[in-house]
C-alpha positions as CSV (number, residue, x, y, z in Angstrom):
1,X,-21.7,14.4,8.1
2,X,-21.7,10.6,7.5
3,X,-23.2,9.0,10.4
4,X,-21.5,11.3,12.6
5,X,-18.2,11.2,10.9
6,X,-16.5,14.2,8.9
7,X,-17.2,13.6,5.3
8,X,-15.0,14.5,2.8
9,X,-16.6,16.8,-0.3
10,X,-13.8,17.3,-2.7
11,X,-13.4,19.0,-6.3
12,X,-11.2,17.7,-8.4
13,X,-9.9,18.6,-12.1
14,X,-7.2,17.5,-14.3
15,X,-6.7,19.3,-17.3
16,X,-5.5,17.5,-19.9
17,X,-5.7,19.8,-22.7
18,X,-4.5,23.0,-23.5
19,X,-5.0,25.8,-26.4
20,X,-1.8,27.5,-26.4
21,X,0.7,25.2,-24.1
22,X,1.9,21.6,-24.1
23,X,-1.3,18.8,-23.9
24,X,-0.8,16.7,-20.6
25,X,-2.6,13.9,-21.3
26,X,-2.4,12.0,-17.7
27,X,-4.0,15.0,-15.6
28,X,-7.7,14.2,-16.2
29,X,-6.3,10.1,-15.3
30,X,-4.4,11.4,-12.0
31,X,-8.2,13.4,-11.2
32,X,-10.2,10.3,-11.5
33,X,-8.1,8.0,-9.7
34,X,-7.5,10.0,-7.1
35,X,-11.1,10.3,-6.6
36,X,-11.2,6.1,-6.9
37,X,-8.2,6.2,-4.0
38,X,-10.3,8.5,-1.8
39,X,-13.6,6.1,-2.5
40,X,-11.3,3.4,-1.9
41,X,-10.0,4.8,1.9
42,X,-11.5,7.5,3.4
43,X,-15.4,8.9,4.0
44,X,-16.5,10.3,1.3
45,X,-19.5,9.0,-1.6
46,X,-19.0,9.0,-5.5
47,X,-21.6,12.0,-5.4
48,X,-19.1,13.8,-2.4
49,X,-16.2,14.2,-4.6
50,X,-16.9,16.3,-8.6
51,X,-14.5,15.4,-11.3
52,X,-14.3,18.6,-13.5
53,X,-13.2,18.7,-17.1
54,X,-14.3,14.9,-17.8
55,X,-13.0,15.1,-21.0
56,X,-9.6,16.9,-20.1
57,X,-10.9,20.4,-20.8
58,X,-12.2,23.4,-18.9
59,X,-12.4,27.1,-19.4
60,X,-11.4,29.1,-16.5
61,X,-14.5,30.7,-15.3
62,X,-16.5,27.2,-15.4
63,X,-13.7,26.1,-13.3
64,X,-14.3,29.0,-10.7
65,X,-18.3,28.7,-11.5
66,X,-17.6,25.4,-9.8
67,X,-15.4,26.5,-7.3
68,X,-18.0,28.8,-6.3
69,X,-20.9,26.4,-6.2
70,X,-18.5,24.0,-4.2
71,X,-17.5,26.2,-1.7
72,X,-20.9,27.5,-0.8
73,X,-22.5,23.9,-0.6
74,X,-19.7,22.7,1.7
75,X,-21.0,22.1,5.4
76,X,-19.4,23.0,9.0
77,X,-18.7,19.3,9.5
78,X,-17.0,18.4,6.3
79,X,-13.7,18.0,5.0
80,X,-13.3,20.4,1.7
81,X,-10.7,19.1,-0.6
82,X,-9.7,20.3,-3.8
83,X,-7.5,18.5,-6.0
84,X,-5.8,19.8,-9.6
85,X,-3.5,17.7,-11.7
86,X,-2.0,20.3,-15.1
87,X,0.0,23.4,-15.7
88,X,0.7,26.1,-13.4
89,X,2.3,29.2,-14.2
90,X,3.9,32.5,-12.3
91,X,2.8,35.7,-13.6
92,X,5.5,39.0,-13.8
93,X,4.1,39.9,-10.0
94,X,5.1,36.0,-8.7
95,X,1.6,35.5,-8.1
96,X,0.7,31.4,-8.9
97,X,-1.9,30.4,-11.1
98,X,-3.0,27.0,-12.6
99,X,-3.9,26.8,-16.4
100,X,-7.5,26.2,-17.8
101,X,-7.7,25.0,-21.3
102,X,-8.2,28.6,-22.0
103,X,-5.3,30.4,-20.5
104,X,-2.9,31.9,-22.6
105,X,0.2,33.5,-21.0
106,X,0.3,36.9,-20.1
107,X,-3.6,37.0,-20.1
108,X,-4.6,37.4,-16.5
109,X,-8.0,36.6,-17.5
110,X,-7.7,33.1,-18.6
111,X,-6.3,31.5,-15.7
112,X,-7.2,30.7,-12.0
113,X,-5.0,32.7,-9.7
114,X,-4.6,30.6,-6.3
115,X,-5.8,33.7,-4.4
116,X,-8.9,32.9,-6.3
117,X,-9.1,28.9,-4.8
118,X,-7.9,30.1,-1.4
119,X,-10.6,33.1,-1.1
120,X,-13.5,30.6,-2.1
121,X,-12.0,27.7,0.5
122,X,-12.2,30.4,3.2
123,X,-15.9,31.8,2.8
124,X,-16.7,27.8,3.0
125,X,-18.3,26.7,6.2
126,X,-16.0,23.6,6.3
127,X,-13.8,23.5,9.3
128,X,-11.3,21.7,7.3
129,X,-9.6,22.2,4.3
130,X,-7.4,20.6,2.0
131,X,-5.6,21.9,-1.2
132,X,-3.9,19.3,-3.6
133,X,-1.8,21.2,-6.0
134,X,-0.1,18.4,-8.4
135,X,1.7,21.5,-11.3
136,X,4.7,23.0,-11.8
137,X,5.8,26.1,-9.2
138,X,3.6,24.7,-6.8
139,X,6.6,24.3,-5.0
140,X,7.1,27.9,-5.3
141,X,7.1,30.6,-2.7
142,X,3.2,30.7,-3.0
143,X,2.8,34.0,-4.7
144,X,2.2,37.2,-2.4
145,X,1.5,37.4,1.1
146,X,-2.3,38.1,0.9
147,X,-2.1,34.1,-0.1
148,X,-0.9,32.5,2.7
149,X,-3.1,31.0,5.0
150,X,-3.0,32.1,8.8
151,X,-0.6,29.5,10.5
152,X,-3.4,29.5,13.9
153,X,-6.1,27.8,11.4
154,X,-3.8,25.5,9.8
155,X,-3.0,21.9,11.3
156,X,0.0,21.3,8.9
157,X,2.0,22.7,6.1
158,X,4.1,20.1,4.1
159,X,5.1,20.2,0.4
160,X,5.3,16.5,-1.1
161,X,8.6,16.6,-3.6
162,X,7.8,13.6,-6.0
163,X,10.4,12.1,-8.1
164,X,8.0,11.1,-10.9
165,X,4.8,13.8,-12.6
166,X,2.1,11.2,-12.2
167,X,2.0,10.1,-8.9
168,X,-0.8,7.1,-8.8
169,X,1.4,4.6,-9.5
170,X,0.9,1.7,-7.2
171,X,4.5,1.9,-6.2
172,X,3.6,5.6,-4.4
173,X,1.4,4.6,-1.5
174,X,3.4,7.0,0.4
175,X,0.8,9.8,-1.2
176,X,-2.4,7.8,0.5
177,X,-0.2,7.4,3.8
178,X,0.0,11.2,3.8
179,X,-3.5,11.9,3.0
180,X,-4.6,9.5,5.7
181,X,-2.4,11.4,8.5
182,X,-3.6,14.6,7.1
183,X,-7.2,13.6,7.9
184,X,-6.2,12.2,10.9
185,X,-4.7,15.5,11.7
186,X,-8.0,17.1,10.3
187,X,-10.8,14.8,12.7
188,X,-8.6,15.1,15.9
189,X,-10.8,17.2,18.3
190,X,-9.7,20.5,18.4
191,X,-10.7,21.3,21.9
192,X,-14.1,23.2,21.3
């Protein structure tokens, strides 16, 4: 907590570059500025929020390494955000999964799986939680039913259709107005 305040702890990755699918060069731009717009507006410190993949690149089970670590360092009081900006993909099953530099298609053990993300987020100790999906069919049906979160622990559901990919343009302050309410949402007593 900051001074008694929820602090937000976020993870966040843009993959810019791929081995065996189109480069996105963008993503690892729309990671670190969204980490300067959260800096800019809400609680959170430069050491509270972990850019992954730097330099545009990260093999899947780093990416989950982190996850991991991320997850099981996140406190009761904080806000647990996790941000990615690249491909996604749907396997044969329709489960969702987001590219790492190393996924190749059809290989179910080069890609993180949503179930993955979502399993981690739960086993954290943060009350709240956030997931920022910014890849193609994340506007899906979200993959099988063992996916979806229980409706009773979330505040909100809303998917954000954008007109353009990259979505930190100054013109879109409509993203940070929605982020704001979310959190607003998030630190509203809950009654206990």
């Amino acid at each position: 907590s900051y001074g008694g305040i929820k602090l937000i702890r976020g993870l966040f990755c843009g993959i810019s570059e791929y081995r065996a699918n189109q480069q996105l060069p963008y993503c690892i731009n729309d990671a670190k500025k969204m980490k300067e717009v959260f800096m800019e507006n809400l609680v959170c410190s430069d050491d509270s929020i972990v850019v992954l993949a730097k330099d545009g690149r990260i093999e899947n089970s780093e990416y989950i390494r982190e996850l991991v670590r991320f997850s099981e360092n996140c406190v009761e009081e904080d806000i647990a955000v996790v941000y990615y900006s690249g491909h996604g993909g749907i396997d044969e099953r329709g489960d969702n999964y987001l590219y790492a530099t190393n996924t190749f298609d059809g290989n179910d053990m080069t890609c993180v799986y949503f179930d993955v993300i979502i399993e981690h987020l739960k086993k954290s100790k943060a009350k709240s939680k956030l997931v920022i999906i910014d890849c193609c069919h994340a506007d899906s049906n979200y993959g099988s039913e063992k996916q979806k979160f229980d409706i009773e622990e979330n505040v909100m559901s809303e998917q954000i259709k954008m007109p353009v990919r990259h979505f930190l343009c100054r013109d879109y302050l409509h993203i940070l107005l929605y982020i704001k309410f979310l959190l607003f949402c998030f630190l509203a007593p809950n009654g206990n």
